[in-house]
C-alpha positions as CSV (number, residue, x, y, z in Angstrom):
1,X,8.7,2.2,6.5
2,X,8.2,1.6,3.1
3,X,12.2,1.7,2.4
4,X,11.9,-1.1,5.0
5,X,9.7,-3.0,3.3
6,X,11.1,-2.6,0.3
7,X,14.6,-4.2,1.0
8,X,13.3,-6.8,3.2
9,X,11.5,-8.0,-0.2
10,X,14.4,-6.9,-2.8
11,X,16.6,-9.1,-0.5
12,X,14.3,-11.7,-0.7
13,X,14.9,-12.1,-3.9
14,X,11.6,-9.8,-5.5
15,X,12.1,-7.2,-8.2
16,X,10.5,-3.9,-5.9
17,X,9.6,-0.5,-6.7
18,X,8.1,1.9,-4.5
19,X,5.9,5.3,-4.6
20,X,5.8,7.6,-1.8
21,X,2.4,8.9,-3.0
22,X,-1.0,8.2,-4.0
23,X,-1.2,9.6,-7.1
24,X,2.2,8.2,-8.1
25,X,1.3,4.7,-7.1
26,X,-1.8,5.0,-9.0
27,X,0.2,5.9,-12.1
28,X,2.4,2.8,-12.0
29,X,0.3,0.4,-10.7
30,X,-2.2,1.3,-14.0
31,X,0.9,1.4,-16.0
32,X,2.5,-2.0,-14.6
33,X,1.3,-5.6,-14.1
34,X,2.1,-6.1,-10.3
35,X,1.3,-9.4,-8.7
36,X,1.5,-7.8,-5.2
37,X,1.0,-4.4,-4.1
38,X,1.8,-3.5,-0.6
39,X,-0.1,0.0,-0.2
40,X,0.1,2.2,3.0
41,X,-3.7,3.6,3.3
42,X,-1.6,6.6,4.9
43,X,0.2,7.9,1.6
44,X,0.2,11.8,1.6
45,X,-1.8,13.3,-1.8
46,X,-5.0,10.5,-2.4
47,X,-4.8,8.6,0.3
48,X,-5.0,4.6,0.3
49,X,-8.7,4.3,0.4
50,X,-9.2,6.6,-2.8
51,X,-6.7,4.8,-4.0
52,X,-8.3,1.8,-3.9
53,X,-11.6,3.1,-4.9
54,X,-9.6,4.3,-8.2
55,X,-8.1,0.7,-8.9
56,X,-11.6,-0.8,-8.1
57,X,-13.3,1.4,-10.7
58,X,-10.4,0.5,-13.5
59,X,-10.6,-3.6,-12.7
60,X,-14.3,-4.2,-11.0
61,X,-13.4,-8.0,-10.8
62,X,-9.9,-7.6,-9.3
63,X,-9.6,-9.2,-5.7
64,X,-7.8,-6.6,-3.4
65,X,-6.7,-7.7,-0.2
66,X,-6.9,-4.6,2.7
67,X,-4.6,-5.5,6.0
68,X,-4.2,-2.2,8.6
69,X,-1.7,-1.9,11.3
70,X,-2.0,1.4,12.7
71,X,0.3,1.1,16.2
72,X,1.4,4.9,16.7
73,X,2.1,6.5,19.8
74,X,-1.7,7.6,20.5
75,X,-3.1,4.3,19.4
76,X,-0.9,2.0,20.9
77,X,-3.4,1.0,23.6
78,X,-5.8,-0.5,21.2
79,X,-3.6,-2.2,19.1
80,X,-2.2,-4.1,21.7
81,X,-6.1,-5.1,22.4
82,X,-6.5,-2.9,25.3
């Protein structure tokens, strides 16, 4: 998914990098000035939530913007609003 996402917005003409885990996002996003930051609140290592409670404690004023789709097999029912 996040290879997906990634060249969907690379092709769109956005300069992209990616991190396939918590504690590597949390490294670049600290070390970089990102003006959007797609995060997966699955990542393996610190998950997204920690994640976010990590970038909250470093910018207290920041606005962060949480969105969850979560339509696996077992869950399909309920995201479909059944």
């Amino acid at each position: 998914m996040c290879d997906t996402v990634a060249r969907s917005l690379y092709a769109a003409g956005y300069e992209v990098d990616t991190c396939y885990d918590g504690a590597e996002a949390l490294e670049c996003i600290l070390a970089e000035n990102y003006d959007l930051i797609v995060l997966d609140l699955n990542l393996p290592g610190m998950d997204g939530m920690d994640l976010l409670k990590e970038l909250r404690k470093e910018n207290e004023g920041a606005d962060l913007i949480c969105k969850r789709t979560d339509c696996r097999q077992s869950r399909r029912a309920r995201c479909r609003g059944k």
